[in-house]
C-alpha positions, 0 to 999 in steps of 0.5 A, a space after each residue: 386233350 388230356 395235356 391241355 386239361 386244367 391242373 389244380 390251382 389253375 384259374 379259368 376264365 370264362 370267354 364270352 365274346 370274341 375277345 378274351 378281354 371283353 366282358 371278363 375279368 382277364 385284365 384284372 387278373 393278369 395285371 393282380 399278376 403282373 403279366 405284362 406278355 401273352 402269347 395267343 394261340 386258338 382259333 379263328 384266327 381273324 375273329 377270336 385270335 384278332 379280336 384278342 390281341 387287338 384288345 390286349 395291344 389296347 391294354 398295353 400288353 406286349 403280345 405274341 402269337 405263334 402262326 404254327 399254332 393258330 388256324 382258320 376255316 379261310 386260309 385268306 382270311 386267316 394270312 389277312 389276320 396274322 398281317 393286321 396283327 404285326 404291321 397294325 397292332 405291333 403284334 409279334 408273330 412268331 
């Protein structure tokens, strides 16, 4: 969707696993920032949206993700996801 479309003088990163982290130069860039917050949004939210937050906690980056902005193909799954993320992970779900 156009709102979304990159401006000039954004960075891309380009993902390559489930989590963003993984493989790519993510960490380093927001740390050459000095982001110490994400707020994840995307889907799936127990594949892609976990495994990125699990790995951002790891970081020691304080995370939030916002439910009405997440989804999945398995609701069950997706409900499952959002709970690990809080109770486990210290993620806040807002």
């Amino acid at each position: 969707m156009a709102e979304l479309a990159p401006q000039e003088g954004d960075l891309k990163i380009y993902k390559r696993r489930y989590s963003a982290f993984f493989g790519t130069d993510l960490d380093l860039t927001l740390r050459e920032l000095g982001v110490t917050e994400v707020e994840l949004v995307g889907v799936c939210t127990q594949i892609c949206v976990l495994y990125t937050a699990a790995d951002a906690r790891m970081l020691n980056y304080d995370v939030t993700v916002r439910r009405n902005c997440v989804a999945s193909f398995d609701p069950q799954a997706h409900e499952f996801a959002l709970k690990e993320m809080e109770k486990t992970l210290g993620v806040k779900v807002i």
